[in-house]
C-alpha positions as CSV (number, residue, x, y, z in Angstrom):
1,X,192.7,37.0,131.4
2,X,191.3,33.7,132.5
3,X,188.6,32.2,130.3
4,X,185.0,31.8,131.0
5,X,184.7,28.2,129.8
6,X,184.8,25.0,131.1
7,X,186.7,22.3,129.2
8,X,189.4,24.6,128.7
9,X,192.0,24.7,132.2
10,X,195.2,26.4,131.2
11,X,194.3,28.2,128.2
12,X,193.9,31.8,128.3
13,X,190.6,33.2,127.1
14,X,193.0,35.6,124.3
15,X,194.4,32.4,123.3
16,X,190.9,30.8,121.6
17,X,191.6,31.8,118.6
18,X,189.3,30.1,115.6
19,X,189.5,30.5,112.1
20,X,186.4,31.8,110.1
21,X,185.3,32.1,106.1
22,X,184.1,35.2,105.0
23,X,181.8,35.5,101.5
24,X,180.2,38.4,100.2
25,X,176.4,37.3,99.0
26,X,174.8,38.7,96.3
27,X,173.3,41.4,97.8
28,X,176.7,42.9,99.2
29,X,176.3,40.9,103.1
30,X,179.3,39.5,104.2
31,X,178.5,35.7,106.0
32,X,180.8,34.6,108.5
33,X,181.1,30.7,109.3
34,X,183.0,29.4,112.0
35,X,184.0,25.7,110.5
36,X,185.1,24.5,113.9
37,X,181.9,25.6,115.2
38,X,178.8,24.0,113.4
39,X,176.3,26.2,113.0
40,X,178.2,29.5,114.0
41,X,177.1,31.7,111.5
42,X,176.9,35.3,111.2
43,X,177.1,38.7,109.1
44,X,177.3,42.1,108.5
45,X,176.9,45.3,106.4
46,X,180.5,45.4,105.9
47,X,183.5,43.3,106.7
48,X,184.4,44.7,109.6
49,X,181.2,44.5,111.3
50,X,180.6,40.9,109.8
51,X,184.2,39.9,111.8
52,X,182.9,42.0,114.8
53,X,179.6,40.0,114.8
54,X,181.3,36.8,114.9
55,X,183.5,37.1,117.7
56,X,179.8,37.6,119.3
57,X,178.4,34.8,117.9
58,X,181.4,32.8,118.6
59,X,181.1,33.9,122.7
60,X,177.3,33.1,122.5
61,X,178.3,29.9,120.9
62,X,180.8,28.8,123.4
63,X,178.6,29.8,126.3
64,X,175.9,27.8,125.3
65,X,178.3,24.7,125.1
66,X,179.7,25.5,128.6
67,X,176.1,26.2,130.1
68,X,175.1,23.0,128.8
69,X,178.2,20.4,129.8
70,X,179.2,20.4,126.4
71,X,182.9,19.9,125.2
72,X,184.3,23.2,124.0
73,X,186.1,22.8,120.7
74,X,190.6,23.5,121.0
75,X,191.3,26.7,119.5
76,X,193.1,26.7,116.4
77,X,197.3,25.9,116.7
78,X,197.6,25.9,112.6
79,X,199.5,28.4,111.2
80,X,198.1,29.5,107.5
81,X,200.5,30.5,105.1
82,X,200.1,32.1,101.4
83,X,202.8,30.7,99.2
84,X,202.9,32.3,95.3
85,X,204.5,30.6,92.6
């Protein structure tokens, strides 16, 4: 599938991948922030809708940078990984 925004040639549109934080506030709402994306924040009743809501907010967020000329932040090419000692 070929992406809807402009700044971004060559990169398929499942390929922008970014990285968000989710926290539970004290009243049980789970915030999304998309650190790449200042400003992108969102939530939801549970996680899953919280993550749902995001990938919204993250569309709308994009959207508005390509509507208005504006660079469009690289997808994330990091790779986390979870080491125990």
């Amino acid at each position: 599938m070929k992406h809807r925004f402009a700044g971004l040639a060559g990169i398929d549109e499942a390929d922008l991948k970014y990285r968000i934080l989710i926290e539970q506030d004290e009243d049980g709402v789970f915030v999304v922030e998309v650190p790449s994306l200042p400003g992108c924040v969102s939530q939801g009743r549970t996680r899953q809708e919280a993550i749902e809501n995001a990938k919204e907010a993250i569309a709308a967020y994009l959207e508005s940078l390509a509507a208005h000329d504006e660079p469009i932040p690289p997808p994330i090419a990091e790779e986390l990984v979870e080491v125990a000692i």
